[in-house]
C-alpha positions in Angstrom: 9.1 -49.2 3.1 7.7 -46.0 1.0 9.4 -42.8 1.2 7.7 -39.1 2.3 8.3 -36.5 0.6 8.6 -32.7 0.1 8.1 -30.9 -2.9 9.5 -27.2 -3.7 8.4 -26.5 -7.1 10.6 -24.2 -8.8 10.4 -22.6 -12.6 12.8 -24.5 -13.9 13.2 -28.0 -11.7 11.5 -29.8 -9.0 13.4 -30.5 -5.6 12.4 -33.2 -3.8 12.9 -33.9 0.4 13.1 -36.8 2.2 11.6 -35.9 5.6 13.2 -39.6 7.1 16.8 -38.7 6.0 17.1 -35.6 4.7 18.1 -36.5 1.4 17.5 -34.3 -1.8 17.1 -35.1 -5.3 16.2 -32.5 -8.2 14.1 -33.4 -11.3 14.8 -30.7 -14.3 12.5 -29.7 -16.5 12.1 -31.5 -19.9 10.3 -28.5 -21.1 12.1 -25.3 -20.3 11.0 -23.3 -18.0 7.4 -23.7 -15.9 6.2 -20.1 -15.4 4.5 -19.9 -11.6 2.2 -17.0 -10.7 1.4 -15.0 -7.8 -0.4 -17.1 -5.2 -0.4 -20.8 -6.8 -0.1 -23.4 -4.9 0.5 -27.5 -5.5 -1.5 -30.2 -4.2 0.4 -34.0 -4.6 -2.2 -36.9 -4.9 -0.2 -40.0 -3.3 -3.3 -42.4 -4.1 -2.2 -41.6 -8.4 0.8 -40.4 -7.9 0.3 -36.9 -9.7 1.8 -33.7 -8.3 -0.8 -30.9 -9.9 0.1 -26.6 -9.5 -3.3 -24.3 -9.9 -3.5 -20.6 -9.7 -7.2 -19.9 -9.4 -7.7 -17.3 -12.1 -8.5 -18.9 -15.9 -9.2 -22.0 -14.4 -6.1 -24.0 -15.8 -5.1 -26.9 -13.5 -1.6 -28.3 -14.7 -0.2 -31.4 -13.3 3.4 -33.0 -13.5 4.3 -36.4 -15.6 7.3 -38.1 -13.6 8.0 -39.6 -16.6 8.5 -37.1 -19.0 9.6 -34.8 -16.8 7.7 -31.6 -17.5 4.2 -30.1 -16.8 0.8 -30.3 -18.8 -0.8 -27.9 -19.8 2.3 -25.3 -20.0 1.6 -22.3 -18.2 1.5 -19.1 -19.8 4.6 -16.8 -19.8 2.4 -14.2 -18.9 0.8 -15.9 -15.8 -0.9 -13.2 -13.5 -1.7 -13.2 -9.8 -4.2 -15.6 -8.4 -8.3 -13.7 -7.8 -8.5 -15.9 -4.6 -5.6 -16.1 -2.3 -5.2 -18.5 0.4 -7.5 -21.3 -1.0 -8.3 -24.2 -0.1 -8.1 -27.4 -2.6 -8.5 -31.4 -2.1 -8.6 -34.6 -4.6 -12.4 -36.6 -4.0 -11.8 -40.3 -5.2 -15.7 -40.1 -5.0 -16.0 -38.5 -8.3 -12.4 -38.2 -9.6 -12.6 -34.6 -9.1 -10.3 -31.7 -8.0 -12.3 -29.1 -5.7 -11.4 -25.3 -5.0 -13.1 -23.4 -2.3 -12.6 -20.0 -0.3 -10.2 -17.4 -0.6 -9.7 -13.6 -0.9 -9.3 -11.6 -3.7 -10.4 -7.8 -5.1 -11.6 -6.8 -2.2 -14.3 -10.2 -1.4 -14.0 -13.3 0.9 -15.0 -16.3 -1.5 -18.0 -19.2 -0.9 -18.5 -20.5 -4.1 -16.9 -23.9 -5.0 -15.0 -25.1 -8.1 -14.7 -28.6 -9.3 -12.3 -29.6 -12.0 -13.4 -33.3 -13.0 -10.4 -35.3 -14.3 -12.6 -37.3 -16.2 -14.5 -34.7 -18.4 -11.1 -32.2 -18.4 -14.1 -29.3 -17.1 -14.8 -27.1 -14.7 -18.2 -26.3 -13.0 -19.4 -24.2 -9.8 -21.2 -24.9 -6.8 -22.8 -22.1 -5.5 -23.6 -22.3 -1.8 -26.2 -19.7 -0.3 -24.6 -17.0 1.9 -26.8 -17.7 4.8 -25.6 -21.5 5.1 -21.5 -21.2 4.4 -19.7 -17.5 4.9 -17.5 -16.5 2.9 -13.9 -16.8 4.5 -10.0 -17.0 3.8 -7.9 -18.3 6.1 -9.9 -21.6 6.5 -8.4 -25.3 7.3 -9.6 -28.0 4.8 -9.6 -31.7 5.9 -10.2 -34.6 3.6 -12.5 -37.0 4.7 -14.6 -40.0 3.1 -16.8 -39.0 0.6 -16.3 -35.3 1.2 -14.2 -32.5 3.6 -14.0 -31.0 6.6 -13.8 -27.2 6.9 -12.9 -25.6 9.5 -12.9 -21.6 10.8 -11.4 -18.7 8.8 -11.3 -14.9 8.2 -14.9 -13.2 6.2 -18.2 -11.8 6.2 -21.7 -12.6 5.6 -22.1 -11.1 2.3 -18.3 -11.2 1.3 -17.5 -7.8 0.9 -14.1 -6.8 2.9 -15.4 -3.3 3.9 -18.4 -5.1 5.7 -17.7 -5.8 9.4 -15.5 -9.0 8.5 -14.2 -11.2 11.6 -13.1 -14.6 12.8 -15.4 -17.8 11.6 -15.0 -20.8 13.9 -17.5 -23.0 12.3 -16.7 -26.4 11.5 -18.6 -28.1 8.5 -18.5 -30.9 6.0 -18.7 -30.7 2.1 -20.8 -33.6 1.0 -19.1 -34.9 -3.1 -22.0 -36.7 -2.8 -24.7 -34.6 -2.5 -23.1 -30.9 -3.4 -23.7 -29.5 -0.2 -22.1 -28.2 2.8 -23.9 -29.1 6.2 -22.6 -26.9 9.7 -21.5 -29.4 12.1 -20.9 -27.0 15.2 -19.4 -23.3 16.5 -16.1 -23.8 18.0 -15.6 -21.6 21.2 -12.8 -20.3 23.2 -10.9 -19.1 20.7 -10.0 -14.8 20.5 -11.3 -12.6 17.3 -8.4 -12.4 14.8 -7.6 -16.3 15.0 -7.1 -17.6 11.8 -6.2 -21.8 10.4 -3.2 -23.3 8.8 -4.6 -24.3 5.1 -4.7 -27.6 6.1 -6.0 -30.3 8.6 -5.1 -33.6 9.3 -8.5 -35.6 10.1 -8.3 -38.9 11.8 -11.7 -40.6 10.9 -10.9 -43.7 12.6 -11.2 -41.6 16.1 -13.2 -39.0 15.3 -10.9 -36.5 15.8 -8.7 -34.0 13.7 -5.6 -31.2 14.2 -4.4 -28.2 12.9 -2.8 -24.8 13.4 -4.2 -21.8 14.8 -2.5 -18.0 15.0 -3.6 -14.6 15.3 -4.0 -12.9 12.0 -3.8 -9.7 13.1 0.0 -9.8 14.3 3.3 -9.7 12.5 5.1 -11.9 15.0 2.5 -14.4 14.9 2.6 -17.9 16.8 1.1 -20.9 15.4 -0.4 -23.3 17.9 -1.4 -27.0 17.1 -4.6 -27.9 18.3 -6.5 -31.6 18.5 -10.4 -31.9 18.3 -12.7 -33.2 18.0 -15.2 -34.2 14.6 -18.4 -34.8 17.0 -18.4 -32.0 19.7 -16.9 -28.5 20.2 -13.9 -28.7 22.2 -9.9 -28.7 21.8 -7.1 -29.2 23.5 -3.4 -27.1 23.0 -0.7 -29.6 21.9 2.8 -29.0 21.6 5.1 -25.8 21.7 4.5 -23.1 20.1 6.2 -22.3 16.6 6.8 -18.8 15.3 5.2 -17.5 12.2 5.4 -14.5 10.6 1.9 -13.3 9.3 1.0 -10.5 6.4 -1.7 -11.5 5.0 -0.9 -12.6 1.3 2.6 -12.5 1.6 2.3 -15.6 4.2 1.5 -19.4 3.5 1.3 -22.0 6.2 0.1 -25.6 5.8 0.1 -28.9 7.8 0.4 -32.4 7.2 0.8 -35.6 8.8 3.4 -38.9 7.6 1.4 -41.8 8.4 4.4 -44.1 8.4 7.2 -41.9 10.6 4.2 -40.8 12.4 5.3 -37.2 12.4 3.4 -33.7 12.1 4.8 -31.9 9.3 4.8 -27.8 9.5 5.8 -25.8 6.4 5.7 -21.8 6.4 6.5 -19.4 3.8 7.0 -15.2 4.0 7.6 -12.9 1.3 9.9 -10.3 2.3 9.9 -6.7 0.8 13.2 -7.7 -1.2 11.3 -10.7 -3.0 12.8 -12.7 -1.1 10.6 -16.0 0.9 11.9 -17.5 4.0 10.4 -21.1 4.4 11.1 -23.5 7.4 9.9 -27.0 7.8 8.9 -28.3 11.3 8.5 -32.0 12.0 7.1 -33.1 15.2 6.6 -36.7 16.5 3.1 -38.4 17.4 1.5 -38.8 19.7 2.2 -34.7 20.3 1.8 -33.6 24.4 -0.6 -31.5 25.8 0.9 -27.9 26.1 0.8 -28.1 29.7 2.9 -30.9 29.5 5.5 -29.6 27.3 8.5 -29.0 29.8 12.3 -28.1 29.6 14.1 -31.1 30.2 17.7 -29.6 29.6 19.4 -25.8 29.8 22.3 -24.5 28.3 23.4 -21.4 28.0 20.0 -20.0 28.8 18.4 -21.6 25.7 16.3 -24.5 26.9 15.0 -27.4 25.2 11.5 -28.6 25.7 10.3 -32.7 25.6 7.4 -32.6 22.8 8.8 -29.6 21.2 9.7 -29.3 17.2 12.5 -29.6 15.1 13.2 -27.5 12.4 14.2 -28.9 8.8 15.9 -25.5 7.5 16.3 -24.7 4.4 18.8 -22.2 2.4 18.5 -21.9 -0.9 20.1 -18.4 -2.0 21.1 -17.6 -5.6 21.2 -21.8 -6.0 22.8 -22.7 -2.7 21.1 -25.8 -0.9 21.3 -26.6 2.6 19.8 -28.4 4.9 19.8 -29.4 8.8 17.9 -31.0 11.6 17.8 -28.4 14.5 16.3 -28.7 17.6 13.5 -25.9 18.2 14.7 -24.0 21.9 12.6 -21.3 23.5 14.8 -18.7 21.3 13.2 -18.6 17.9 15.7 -19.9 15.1 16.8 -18.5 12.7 14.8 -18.9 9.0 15.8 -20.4 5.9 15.6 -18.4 2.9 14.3 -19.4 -0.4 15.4 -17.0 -2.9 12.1 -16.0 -5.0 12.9 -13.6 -8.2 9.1 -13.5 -8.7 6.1 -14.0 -6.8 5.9 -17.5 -5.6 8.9 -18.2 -8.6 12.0 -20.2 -7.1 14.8 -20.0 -9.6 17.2 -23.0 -9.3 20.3 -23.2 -11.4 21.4 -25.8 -13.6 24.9 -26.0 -11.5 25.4 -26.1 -8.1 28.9 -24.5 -6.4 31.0 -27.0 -5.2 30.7 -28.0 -1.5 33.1 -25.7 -0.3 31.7 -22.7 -2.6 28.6 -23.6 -1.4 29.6 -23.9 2.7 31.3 -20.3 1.9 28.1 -19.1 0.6 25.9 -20.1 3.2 28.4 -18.8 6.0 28.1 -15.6 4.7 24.5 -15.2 3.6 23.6 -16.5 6.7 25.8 -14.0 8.7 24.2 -11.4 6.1 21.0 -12.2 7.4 21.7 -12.2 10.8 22.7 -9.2 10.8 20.0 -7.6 10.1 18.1 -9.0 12.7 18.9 -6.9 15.8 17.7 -8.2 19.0 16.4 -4.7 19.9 12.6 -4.2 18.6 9.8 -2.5 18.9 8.2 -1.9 22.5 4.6 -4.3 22.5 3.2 -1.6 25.4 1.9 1.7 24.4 3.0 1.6 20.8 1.9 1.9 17.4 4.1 0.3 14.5 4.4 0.9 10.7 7.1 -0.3 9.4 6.0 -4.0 7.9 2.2 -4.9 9.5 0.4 -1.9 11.1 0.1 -3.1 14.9 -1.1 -1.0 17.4 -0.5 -1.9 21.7 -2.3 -0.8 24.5 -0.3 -0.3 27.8 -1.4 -4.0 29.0 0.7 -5.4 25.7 -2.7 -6.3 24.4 -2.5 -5.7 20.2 -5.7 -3.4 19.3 -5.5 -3.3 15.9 -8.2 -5.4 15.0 -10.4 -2.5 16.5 -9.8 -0.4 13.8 -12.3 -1.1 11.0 -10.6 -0.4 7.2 -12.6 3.3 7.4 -11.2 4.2 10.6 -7.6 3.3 10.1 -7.0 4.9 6.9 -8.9 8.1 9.0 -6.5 7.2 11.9 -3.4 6.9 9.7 -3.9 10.0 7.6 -4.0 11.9 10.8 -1.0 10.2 12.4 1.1 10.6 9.2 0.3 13.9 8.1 0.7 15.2 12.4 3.9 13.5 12.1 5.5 14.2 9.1 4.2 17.9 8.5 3.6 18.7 12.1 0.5 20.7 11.2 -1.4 17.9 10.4 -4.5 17.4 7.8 -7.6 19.7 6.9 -11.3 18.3 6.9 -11.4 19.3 2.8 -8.2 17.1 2.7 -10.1 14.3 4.4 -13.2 14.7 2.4 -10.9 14.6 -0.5 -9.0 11.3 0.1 -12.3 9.4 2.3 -15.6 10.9 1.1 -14.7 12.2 -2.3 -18.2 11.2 -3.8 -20.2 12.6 -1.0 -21.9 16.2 -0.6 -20.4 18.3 2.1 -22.7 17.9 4.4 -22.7 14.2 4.0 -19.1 14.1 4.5 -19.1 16.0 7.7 -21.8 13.8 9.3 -19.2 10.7 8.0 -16.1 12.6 9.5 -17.9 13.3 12.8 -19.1 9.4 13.5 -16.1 7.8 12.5 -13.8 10.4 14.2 -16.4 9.4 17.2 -15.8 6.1 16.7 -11.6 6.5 16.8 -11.1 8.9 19.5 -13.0 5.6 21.7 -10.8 3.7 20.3 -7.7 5.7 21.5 -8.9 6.0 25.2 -7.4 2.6 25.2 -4.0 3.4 24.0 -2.2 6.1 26.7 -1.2 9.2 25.6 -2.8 9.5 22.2 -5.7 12.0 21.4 -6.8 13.9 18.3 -7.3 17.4 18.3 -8.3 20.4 16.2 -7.1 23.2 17.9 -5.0 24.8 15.5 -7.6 24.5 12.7 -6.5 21.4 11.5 -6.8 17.5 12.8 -3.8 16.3 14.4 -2.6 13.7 17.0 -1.6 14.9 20.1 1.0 12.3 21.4 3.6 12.2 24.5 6.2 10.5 22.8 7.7 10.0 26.2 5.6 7.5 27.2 4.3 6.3 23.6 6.2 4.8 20.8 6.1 5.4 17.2 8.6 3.9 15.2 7.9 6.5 12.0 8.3 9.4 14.5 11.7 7.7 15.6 13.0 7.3 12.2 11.8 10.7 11.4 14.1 12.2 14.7 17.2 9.7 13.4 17.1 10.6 10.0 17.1 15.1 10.9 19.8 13.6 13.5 23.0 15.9 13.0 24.9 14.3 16.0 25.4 11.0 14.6 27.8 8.9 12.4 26.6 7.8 9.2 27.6 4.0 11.1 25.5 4.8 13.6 22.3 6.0 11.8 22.3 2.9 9.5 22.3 0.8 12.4 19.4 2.5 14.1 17.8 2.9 10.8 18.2 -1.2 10.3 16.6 -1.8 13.6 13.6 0.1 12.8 12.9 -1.4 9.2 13.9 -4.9 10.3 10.2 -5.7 10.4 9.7 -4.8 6.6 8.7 -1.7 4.6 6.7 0.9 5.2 3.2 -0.1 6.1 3.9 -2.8 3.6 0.0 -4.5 4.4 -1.8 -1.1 2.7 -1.6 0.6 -0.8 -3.9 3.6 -0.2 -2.9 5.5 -3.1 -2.1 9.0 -0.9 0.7 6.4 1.1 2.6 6.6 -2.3 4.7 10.1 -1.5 5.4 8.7 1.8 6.9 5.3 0.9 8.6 6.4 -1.8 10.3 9.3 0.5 11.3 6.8 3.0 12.1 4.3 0.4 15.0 7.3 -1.4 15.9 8.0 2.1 17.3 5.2 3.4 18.6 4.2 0.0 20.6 7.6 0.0 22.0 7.0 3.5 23.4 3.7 3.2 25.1 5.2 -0.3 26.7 8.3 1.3 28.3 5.9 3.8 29.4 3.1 0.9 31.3 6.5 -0.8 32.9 7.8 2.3 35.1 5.0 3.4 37.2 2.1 0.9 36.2 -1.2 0.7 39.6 -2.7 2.1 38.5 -0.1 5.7 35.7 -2.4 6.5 34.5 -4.9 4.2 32.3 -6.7 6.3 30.5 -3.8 7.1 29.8 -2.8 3.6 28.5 -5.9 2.6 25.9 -5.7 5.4 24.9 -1.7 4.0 24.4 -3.5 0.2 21.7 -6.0 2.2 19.8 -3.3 3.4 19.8 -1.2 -0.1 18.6 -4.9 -1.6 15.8 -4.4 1.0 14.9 -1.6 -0.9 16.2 -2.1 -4.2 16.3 -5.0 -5.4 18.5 -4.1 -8.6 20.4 -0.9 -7.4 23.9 -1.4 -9.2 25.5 0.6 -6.8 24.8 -1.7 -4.1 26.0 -4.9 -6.5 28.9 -3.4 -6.9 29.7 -2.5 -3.9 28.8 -6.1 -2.3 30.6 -8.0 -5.6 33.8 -6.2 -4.1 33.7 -6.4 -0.7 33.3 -9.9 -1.3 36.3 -10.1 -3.9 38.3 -8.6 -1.3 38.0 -11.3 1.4 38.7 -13.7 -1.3 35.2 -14.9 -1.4 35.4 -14.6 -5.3 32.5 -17.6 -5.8 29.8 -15.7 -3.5 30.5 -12.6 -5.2 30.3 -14.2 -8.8 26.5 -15.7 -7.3 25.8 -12.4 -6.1 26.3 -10.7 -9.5 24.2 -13.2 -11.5 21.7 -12.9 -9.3 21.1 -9.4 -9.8 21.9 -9.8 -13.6 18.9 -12.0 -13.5 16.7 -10.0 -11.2 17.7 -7.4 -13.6 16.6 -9.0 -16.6 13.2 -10.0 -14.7 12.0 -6.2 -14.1 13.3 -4.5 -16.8 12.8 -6.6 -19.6 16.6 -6.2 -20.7 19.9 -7.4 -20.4 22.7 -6.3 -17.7 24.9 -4.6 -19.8 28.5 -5.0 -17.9 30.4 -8.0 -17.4 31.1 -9.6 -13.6 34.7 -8.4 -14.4 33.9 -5.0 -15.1 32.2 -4.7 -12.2 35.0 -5.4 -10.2 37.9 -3.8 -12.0 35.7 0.0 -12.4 
């Protein structure tokens, strides 16, 4: 019987899963290292056996020889980020070809096909006219005979980001064949902001297919499976949910299906802001149950578990740790692995492991690492407007509103908000024109200023408590902050906070910046000073604390403050050293030796340099 596999392809190995057993085996590279840029992704072709990695950017398509051990073409050293993000890509045994389609890149949704035939070694484009096939991101892509099935996504008509984009629900079929995509039907009762695993898994045979569905516009995303069918617009809910979470290009989630252990295969990626990516893999057996039928068969300790729910396959791999489980998914959301990424979409995998009980230690304690930073208190989900990580915006019915805002109207809304909250005096019109209608005459600007200003005080009638003004001369929110959260205002208060212990302000600090940096899903150019500020802030904090106490007071706790620098900081050498010897002094010497090549590495990777000062310097200082 044939075995079915995972691949994790790493820079300088391959790791490969057995989803029956949970076995691992890792292939080294016979060629050194294998240089992966931002946004590739790999595609294996079971019917050839070949395992390929693209990055759609100069077009190079490089697949791995088993044999040999190492990947053809090489990639270059100097690999850059991917133009289309979230592609979609399939194998046609029609024509021996390798196709590319979708994406999102410089500010457009993509349309335009890419073949790659493996028989000429060339690429060529099929253009599809806008009015047949929008462009979109965020699309599932089923292989079919003689062709694929697309379905859904994220675009416009003409492509361009800035223009009106929204959910697609269409479902159509590429034709190898005849170059051509033909609309099969308009999916309904689904909500604007749904977006598609990359994948689907197309049963032919019944005319059906299934795939994933979540709302792109929320940071604590869901993903749902859904079955359909390939003839008529209708699907049903299967399954529990799974949680997923979403921002934008820093997110990956695919599906599959193992014809022989007749399981659903889940695998989701995030990037968080410390370059780190957690990944889980859910299986989940066949045939799946309705949601509706999906009920808790047994309850303890308040956690229940649900007949037709998932399991999680999670993985750990931190600074060259592996580890690996079969957990049963519960109504409480488990924790994630982590797969430790020094650059985009780059796992770095040692040559040698720890031993097993270096490597148990290190898990332990990573693990507890991370869970400590996840505090069950978060955000309110009524009346509230969030910044740190995704921008999400609730009404007072829990409903998230963000979508509402149009690219225009936020970066109007957040300059407002930001400049109300920070300076308290909040932002002139010149200063508007300035950042939003530099190339426009004055009294163009003002007509722009008073339609979208039009458009976002409507807007706010749905969220309580929240009005713009001008009565001192200058635009600025008015907001009861009694009845209205805002978790920059909050930080703002903790941080001016005299009252409190250092302890006390990382803690409520943590739980604020648990869900990522500071409006990590924009880079307006004006955001910069405010980042930045809040970036040196925190950093400073968690330092004057690390100073004020020794290392043998509370060690525990002073590993946790180095995690939350690392969110931050990647390479701050304060925060190595303090973890390397908080973790020497509870006799974990091999985590601490990890931890200190790690950063040595990391080090190397941004700067361009070598770490100077030995592992035992660092300890004895």
């Amino acid at each position: 019987m044939g075995r079915e596999w995972i691949y994790l392809v790493g820079s300088d190995s391959l790791r490969v899963f057995d989803i029956q057993d949970g076995s691992e085996k890792r292939i080294a590279y016979t060629q050194g290292t294998f240089v992966l840029a931002p946004g590739n992704q790999s595609y294996f072709d079971e019917r050839h056996n070949r395992l390929y990695n693209v990055v759609y950017r100069d077009g190079i398509l490089s697949s791995f020889d088993f044999n040999s051990g190492a990947w053809y073409p090489v990639s270059s050293p100097f690999a850059e980020p991917t133009i289309r993000w979230h592609f979609n890509k399939f194998y046609s045994d029609t024509d021996s070809s390798f196709y590319i389609l979708n994406g999102y890149g410089k500010l457009h949704y993509k349309n335009e096909i890419r073949r790659y035939s493996l028989v000429s070694n060339s690429w060529s484009t099929i253009r599809t006219p806008l009015d047949s096939y929008t462009p979109r991101y965020l699309a599932a892509l089923g292989e079919a005979e003689g062709g694929a099935y697309i379905l859904g996504g994220y675009g416009s008509k003409d492509g361009q980001q800035v223009n009106n984009p929204k959910s697609l629900f269409d479902l159509v079929y590429l034709d190898v064949n005849k170059q051509q995509i033909t609309p099969v039907y308009q999916l309904s009762g689904l909500e604007e902001g749904t977006a598609f695993a990359n994948s689907l898994v197309v049963d032919e045979a019944n005319r059906s297919y299934y795939g994933l569905i979540f709302s792109k516009h929320s940071f604590n995303s869901t993903l749902q499976l859904i079955h359909g069918s390939l003839d008529s617009a209708s699907f049903t809910r299967l399954g529990h949910p799974l949680p997923y979470k979403f921002q934008d290009v820093k997110s990956f989630v695919d599906l599959f299906y193992c014809n022989r252990s007749g399981k659903f295969i889940t695998v989701t990626l995030f990037q968080r802001p410390d370059k780190q990516t957690e990944a889980e893999i859910y299986t989940l057996e066949s045939p799946p149950l309705v949601l509706e039928e999906v009920l808790p068969v047994m309850e303890t300790n308040g956690n229940r578990t649900y007949v037709g729910s998932w399991l999680a396959l999670v993985l750990l791999i931190i600074a060259g740790v592996v580890f690996y489980r079969y957990r049963s998914r519960t109504k409480k959301p488990v924790a994630a692995g982590v797969v430790h990424v020094p650059k985009d979409g780059e796992v770095n995998i040692p040559d040698e492991l720890p031993s097993e009980d270096e490597t148990k230690e290190a898990v332990e304690s990573e693990a507890a690492a991370v869970k400590s930073v996840n505090y069950e208190k978060s955000s309110p989900t009524r009346n509230s407007i969030v910044l740190f990580g995704a921008t999400q915006i609730f009404d007072d019915e829990g409903n998230d509103i963000t979508n509402l805002f149009t690219p225009l109207i936020k970066e109007l809304f957040l300059l407002i908000l930001l400049y109300s909250l920070r300076w308290e005096i909040g932002i002139s019109s010149g200063k508007l024109k300035e950042v939003l209608w530099l190339d426009k005459s004055e009294e163009s600007a003002r007509n722009n200023r008073s339609v979208n200003l039009a458009k976002l005080k409507g807007i706010l009638t749905k969220l309580n408590h929240c009005e713009i003004s001008k009565k001192t001369g200058y635009w600025k929110t008015d907001i009861d902050h009694a009845h209205l959260y805002v978790d920059y205002y909050e930080y703002l208060n903790i941080v001016k906070e005299t009252r409190l212990s250092e302890k006390e302000k990382i803690k409520k600090i943590a739980e604020i910046v648990q869900r990522g940096s500071f409006l990590s899903d924009l880079n307006y150019e004006w955001l910069d000073s405010f980042k930045s500020e809040i970036s040196n802030e925190v950093i400073d904090i968690y330092l004057k604390f690390a100073h004020s106490v020794k290392v043998s007071e509370d060690p525990e706790f002073l590993i946790k403050v180095a995690n939350y620098i690392f969110h931050f900081d990647a390479v701050n050498e304060e925060a190595m050293t303090l973890k390397c010897r908080a973790l020497a002094f509870l006799g974990k010497h091999s985590l601490a030796k990890v931890t200190f090549e790690q950063f040595t590495k990391e080090y190397h990777r941004i700067y361009g340099e070598e770490f100077t000062k030995g592992f035992q310097s660092i300890l004895e200082d």
